[in-house]
C-alpha positions in Angstrom: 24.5 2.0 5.7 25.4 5.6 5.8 23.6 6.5 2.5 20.3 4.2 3.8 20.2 6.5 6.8 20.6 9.7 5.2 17.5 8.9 3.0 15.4 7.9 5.3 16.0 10.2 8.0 17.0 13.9 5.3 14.1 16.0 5.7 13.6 18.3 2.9 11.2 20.6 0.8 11.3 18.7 -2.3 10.7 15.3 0.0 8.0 16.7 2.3 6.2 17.5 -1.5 7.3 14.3 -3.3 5.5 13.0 0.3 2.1 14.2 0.3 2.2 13.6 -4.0 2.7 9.7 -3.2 1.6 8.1 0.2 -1.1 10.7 1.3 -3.7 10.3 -1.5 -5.8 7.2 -0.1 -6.0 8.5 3.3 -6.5 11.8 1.8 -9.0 11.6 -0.2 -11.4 9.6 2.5 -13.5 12.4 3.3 -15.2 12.1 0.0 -16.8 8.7 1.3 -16.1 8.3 5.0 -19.4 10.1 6.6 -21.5 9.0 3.4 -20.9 5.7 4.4 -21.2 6.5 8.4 -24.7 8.1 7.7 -26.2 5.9 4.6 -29.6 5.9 4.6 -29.7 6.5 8.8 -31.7 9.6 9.2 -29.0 12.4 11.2 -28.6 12.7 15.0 -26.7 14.1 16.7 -25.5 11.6 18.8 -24.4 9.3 15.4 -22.8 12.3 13.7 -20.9 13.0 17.1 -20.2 9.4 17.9 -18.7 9.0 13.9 -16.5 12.1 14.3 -15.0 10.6 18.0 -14.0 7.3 16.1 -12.8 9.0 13.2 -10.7 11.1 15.5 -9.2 8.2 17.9 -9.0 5.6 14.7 -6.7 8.3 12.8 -5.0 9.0 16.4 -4.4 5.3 18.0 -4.3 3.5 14.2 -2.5 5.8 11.5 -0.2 8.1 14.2 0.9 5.8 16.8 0.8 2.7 15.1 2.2 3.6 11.9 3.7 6.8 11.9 5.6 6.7 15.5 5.9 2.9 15.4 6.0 1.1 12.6 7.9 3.7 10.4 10.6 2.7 12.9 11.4 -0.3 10.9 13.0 -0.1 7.9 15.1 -2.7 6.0 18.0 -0.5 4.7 15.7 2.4 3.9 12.4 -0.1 2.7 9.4 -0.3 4.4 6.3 -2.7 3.6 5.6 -5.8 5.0 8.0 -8.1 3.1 10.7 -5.2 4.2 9.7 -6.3 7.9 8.9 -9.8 7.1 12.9 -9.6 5.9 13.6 -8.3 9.1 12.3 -11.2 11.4 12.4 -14.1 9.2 15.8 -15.8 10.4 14.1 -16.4 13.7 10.8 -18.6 13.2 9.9 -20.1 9.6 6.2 -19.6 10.2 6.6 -15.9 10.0 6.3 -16.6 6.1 2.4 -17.5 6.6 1.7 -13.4 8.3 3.8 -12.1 5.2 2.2 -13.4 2.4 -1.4 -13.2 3.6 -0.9 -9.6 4.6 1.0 -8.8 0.9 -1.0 -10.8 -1.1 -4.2 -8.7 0.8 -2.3 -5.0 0.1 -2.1 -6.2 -3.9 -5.5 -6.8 -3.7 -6.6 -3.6 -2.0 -4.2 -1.5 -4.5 -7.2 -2.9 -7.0 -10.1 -1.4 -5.2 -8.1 2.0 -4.2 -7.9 3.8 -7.2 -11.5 3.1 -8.9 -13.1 4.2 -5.5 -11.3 6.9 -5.1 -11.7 8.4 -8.8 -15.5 7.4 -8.8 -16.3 9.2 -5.4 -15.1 12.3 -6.8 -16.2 12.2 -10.1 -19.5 11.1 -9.3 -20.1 14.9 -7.9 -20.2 16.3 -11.7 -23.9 15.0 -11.7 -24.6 17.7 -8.8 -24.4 20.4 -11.6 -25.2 18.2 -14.8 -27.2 15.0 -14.2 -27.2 14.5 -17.9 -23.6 12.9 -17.2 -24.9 9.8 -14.8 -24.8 7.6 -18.3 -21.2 8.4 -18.9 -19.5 8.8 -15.4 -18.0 4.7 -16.1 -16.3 5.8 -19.0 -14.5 9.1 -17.5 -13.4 7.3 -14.6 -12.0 4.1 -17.1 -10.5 6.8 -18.9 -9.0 9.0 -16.0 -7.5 5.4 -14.3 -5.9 4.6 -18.0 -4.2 7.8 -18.1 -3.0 7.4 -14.1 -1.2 4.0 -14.7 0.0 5.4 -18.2 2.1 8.0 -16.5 3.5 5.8 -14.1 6.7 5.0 -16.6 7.9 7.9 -15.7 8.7 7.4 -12.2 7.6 8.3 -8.4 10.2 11.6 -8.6 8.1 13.2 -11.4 5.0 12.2 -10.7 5.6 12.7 -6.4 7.0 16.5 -7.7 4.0 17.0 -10.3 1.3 15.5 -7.8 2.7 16.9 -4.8 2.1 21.1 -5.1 -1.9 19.5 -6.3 -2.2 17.3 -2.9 -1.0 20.7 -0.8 -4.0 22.4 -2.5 -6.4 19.8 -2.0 -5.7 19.5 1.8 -5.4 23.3 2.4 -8.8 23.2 0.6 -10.0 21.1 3.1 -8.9 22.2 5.7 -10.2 25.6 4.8 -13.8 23.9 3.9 -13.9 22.4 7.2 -12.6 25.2 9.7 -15.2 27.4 7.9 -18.2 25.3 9.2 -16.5 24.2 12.2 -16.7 28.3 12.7 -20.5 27.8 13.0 -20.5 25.4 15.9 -17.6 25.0 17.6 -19.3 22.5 20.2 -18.8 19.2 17.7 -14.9 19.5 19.1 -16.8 17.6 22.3 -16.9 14.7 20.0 -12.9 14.4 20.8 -14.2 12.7 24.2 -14.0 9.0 23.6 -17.4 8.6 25.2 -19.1 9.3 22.0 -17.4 6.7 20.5 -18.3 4.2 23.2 -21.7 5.2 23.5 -22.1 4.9 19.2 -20.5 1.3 19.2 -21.8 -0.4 22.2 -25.2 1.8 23.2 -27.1 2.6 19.6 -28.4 -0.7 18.3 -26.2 -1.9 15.5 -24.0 0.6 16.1 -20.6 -1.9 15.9 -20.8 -2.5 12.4 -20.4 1.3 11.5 -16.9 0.5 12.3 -16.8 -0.9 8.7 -17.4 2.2 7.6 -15.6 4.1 10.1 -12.5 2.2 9.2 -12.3 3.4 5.5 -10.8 6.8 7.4 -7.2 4.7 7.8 -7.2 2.3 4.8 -4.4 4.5 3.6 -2.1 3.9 6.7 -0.4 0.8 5.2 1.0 2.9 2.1 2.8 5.2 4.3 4.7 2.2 5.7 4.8 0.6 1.9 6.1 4.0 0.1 8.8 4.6 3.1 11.6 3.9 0.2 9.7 6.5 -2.0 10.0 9.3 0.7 12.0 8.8 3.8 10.8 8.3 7.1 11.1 11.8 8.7 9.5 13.4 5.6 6.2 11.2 6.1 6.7 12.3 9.9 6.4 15.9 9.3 3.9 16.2 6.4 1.5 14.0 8.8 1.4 17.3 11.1 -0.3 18.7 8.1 -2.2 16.2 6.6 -3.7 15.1 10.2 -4.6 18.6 11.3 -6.4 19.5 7.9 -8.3 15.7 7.3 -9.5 16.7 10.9 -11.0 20.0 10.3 -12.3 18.6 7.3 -14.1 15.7 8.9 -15.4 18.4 12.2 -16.5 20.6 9.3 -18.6 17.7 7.9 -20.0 16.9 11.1 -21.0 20.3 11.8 -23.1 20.7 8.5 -24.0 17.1 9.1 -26.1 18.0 12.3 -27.5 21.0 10.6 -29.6 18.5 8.8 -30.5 16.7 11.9 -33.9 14.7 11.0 -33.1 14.4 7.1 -31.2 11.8 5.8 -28.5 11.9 2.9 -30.6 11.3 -0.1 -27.9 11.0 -2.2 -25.7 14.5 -1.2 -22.1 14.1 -0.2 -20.7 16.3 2.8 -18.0 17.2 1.6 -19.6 19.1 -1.8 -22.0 20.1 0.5 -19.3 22.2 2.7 -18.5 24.2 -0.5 -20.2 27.5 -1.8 -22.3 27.1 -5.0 -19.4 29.2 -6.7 -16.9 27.3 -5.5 -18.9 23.6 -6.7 -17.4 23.0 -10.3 -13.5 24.0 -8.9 -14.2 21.8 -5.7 -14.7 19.0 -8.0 -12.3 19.4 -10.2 -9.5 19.4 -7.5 -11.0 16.3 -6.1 -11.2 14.7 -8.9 -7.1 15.3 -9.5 -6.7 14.2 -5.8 -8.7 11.1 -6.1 -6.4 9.9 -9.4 -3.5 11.0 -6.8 -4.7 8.8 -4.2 -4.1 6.1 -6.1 -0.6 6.5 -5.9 -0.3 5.5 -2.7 -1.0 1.9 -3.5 0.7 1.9 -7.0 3.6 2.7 -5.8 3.4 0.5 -2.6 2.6 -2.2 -5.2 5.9 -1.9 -6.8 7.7 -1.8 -3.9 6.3 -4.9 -2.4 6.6 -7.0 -5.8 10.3 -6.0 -5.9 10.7 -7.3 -2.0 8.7 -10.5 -2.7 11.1 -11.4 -5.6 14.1 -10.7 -3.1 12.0 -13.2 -1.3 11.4 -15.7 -3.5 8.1 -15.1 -3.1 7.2 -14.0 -6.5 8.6 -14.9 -10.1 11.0 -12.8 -11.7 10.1 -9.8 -13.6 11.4 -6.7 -15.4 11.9 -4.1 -13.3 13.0 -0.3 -14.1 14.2 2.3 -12.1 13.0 5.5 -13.9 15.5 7.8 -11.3 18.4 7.8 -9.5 16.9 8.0 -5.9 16.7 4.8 -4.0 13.5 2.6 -3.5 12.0 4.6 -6.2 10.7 1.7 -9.2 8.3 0.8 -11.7 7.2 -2.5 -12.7 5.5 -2.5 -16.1 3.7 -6.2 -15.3 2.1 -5.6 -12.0 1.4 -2.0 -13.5 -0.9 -3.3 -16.4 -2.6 -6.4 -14.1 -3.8 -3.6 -11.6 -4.9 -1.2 -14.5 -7.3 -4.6 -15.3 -8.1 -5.3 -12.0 -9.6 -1.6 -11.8 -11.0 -1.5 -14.7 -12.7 -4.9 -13.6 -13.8 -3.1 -10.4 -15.2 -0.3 -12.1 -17.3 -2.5 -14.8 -18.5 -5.0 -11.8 -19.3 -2.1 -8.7 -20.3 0.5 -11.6 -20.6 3.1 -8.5 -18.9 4.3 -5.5 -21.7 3.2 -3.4 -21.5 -0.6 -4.3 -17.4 -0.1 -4.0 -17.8 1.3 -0.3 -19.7 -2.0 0.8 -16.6 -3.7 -0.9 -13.7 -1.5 0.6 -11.5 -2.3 3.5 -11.9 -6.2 4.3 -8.6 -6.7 2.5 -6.5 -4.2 3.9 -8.0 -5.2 7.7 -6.0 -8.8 7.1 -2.6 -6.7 6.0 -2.9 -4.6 9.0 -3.3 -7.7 11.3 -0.4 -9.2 9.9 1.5 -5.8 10.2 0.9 -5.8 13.7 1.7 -9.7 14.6 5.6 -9.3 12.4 5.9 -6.0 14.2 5.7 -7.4 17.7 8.0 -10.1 16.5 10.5 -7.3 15.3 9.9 -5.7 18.7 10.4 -8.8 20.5 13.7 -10.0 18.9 15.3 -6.2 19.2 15.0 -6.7 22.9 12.0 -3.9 23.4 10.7 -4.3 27.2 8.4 -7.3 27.3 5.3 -5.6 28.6 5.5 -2.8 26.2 5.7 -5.6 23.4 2.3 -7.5 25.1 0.7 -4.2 25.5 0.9 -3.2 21.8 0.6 -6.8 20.5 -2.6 -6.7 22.5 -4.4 -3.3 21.8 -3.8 -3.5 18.1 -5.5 -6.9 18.1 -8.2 -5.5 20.0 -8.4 -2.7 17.6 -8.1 -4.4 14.3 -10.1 -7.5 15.7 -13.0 -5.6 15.7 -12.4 -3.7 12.6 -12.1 -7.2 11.0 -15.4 -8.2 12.5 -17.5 -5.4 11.2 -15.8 -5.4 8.1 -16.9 -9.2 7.9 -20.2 -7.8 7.3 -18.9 -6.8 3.7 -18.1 -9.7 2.4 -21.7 -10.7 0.5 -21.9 -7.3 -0.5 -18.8 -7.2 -2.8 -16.0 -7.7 -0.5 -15.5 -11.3 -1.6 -14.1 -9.7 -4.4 -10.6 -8.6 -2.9 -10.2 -11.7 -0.8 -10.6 -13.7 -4.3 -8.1 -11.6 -5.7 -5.8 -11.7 -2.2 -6.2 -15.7 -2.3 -5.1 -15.7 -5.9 -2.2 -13.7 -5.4 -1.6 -15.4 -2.6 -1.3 -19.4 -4.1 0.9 -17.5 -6.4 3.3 -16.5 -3.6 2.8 -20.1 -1.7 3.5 -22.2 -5.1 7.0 -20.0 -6.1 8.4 -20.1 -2.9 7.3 -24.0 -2.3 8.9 -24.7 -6.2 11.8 -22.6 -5.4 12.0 -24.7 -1.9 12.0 -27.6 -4.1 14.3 -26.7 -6.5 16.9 -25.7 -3.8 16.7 -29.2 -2.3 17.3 -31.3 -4.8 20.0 -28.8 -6.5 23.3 -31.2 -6.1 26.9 -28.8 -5.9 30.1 -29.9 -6.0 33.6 -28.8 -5.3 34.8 -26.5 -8.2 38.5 -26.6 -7.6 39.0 -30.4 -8.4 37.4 -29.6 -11.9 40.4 -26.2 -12.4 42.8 -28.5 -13.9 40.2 -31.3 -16.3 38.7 -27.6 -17.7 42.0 -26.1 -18.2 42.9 -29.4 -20.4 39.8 -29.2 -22.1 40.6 -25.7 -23.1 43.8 -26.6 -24.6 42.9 -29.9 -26.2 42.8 -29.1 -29.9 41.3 -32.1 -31.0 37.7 -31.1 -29.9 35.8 -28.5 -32.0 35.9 -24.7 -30.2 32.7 -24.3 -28.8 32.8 -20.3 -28.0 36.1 -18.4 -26.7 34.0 -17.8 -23.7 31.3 -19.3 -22.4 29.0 -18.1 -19.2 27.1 -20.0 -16.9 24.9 -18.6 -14.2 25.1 -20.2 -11.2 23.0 -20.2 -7.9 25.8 -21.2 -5.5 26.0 -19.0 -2.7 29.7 -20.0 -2.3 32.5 -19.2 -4.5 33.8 -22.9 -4.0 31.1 -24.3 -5.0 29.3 -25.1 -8.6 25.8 -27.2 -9.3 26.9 -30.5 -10.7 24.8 -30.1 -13.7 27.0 -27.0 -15.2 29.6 -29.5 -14.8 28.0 -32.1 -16.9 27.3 -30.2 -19.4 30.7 -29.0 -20.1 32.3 -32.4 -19.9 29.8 -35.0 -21.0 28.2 -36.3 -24.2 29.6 -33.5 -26.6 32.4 -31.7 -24.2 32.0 -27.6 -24.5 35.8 -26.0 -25.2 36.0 -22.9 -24.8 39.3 -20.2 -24.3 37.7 -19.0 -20.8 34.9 -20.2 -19.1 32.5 -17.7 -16.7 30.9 -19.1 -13.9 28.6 -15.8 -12.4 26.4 -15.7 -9.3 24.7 -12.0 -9.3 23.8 -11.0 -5.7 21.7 -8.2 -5.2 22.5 -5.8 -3.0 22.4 -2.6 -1.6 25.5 -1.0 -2.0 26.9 0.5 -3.4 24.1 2.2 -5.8 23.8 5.5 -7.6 
């Protein structure tokens, strides 16, 4: 218990880095496609770029701070975060808690598919700024950057957190930078902070409610910080989101001020945030997006890995190989799930072709998960005895909140977001038929009383006149207590051809905790 709490609460330089190389890259990295898909094809106001920037603000305020990174970071299962690792928390107290858990994984796997090929192809995608010639190839050098991403990830979220970490503390300085540099030039876009805008975008401009699908791509990353809690430690994820907040804000004010500055054009194809950067600045600008874009992919990786290990715990998933490349707690790789996501993106990348398409796709999935997030949580806040109306007031605002993100993102699903929810359903009757066969299996598993079978096995041993089988022979056994044994391990010693052995093992392996090293 002791160890669990000094790894999730130890805050320290090598964490805070290790933090903003693993969970920060999604939600990172959103300024390359946030306001390009808040704008489209709209030609610029004022009153839409202002409007964006207040629900950009309050969505990252309300949604990723308070929700996640005051609230929900608060529950860990020894050290674990994820929502299996809360599901784990609450599921003693009502069986249907199982239904939230799985939709809600099953819907993060599916996201973790669409991250990473989003991510690398909004960045990438700005090379054809300075050589159009490269349009043809751009599928091929984002196939080939995603290959080498998931190739590395053998090696474990300590290296590659330490490696990706000193990049991601560039990128955000650099964005921050970017952004306080035009938000120098009109400092009168910070009036978008007033949640009027907001309210006057969403409910007064016509259509205006179903920019919250794109506004909504600004937090997709939220649910890594809560997945990649075992990777990093809660207080570390606390402090680097000081950082990471105040610099995605200047970045996004720093679009929005350039944004008006073309009031009465439209897009046309430019991205803001290349826009934001000095001509001599272009070709390094992209370069360390493009590294941040592969490291935004991280986030779900890694989340990925930890919520396959706690749906096995779970019965929830079948039983794989797993590795644990260091010696620090939560941190894993799983080589299966590794390769079916490289696929998956690689799929993505061959179906969408460009970032564009992939926007229209993005964020349906990961709406569900947050929902679900949101309905365990209250339960977890309910059962630990949390004042009631506190409990009803955040059970309440958070649907609100995510209701209508879910609505608007709704809007996605002819244009590609089908896509996740097939993959989310799949992964999902995978989850529903283990755990149902597992169910099964338990139920009809017959035990008996081991220590009236001590003395017939000791005979056997000794009994000369039947052929040795092995001097020691091992069965595995599921019984959860030490007096007990399935009849069938039983049968098999004793009937038909009797099994003598000198010793006989009978092992249950219980996976736990502690101690570890």
């Amino acid at each position: 218990m002791e160890d669990h709490k000094k790894h999730v609460d130890k805050v320290s330089a090598a964490g805070l880095l290790v933090a903003l190389g693993i969970i920060y890259g999604d939600i990172g990295t959103s300024p390359l496609y946030v306001m390009t898909a808040v704008i489209d094809k709209a030609v610029i106001t004022e009153d839409l770029v202002l409007g964006a920037l207040s629900c950009i603000f309050w969505t990252l305020t309300l949604q990723t701070t308070v929700k996640y990174v005051i609230l929900i970071l608060r529950a860990d299962n020894r050290g674990e975060g994820g929502i299996f690792a809360l599901y784990t928390l609450v599921r003693r107290h009502a069986r249907w808690l199982t239904i939230p858990a799985i939709l809600g994984g099953s819907a993060l796997l599916a996201d973790g598919i669409i991250t990473p090929p989003i991510s690398v192809a909004s960045a990438v995608e700005g090379l054809t700024i300075r050589y159009p010639e490269l349009e043809h190839y751009l599928i091929y050098i984002i196939i080939s950057i995603l290959t080498l991403l998931f190739l590395i990830q053998a090696l474990g979220t300590k290296v590659v957190g330490r490696s990706f970490g000193p990049v991601m503390f560039v990128w955000f300085a650099m964005l921050g930078v970017l952004g306080l540099v035009w938000l120098s030039h009109d400092w009168s876009i910070l009036r978008a902070i007033n949640p009027y805008y907001a309210y006057e975008l969403l409910f007064e401009r016509p259509g205006g409610f179903w920019l919250l699908g794109a506004v909504f791509l600004c937090t997709t990353g939220a649910e890594a910080l809560y997945s990649d809690l075992g990777h990093c430690g809660r207080s570390n994820i606390r402090v680097s989101w000081v950082l990471v907040k105040t610099c995605l804000l200047l970045q996004y004010f720093g679009q929005g001020a350039w944004l008006i500055s073309q009031a009465g054009q439209t897009l046309d194809g430019r991205k803001p945030i290349y826009a934001l950067m000095p001509e001599w600045f272009l070709l390094p600008g992209i370069a360390i997006a493009t590294i941040a874009a592969v490291i935004a992919s991280q986030a779900l990786i890694s989340g990925s890995f930890t919520l396959i290990s706690e749906a096995i715990r779970l019965n929830l998933w079948p039983k794989v190989r797993l590795v644990f490349p260091s010696d620090q707690k939560g941190q894993l790789y799983v080589p299966s799930v590794n390769f079916l996501l490289w696929m998956g993106c690689v799929g993505v990348v061959l179906y969408f072709r460009e970032s564009a398409n992939m926007e229209a796709a993005y964020g349906l999935a990961i709406t569900l998960t947050m929902l679900m997030t949101t309905a365990l949580m209250s339960y977890y806040l309910y059962t630990h005895r949390y004042n009631m109306w506190g409990v009803l007031l955040f059970l309440g605002v958070y649907l609100a909140i995510e209701g209508a993100f879910l609505v608007a993102n709704l809007l996605k699903f002819t244009h590609g977001g089908w896509v996740s929810l097939v993959i989310g359903s799949a992964i999902a009757a995978v989850m529903i038929i283990w755990l149902r066969a597992f169910n099964i299996k338990a139920r009809l598993t017959e035990y008996v009383k081991l220590d009236q079978y001590i003395e017939p096995l000791r005979q056997l041993s000794h009994d000369e006149s039947i052929p040795k089988y092995a001097t020691h022979l091992v069965f595995m056994s599921n019984a959860s207590r030490t007096s007990e044994i399935e009849s069938k391990i039983i049968y098999s010693i004793f009937q038909k051809r009797p099994k003598r052995a000198d010793i006989y093992w009978f092992v249950h392996v219980d996976t736990v905790d502690d101690p570890y090293t």
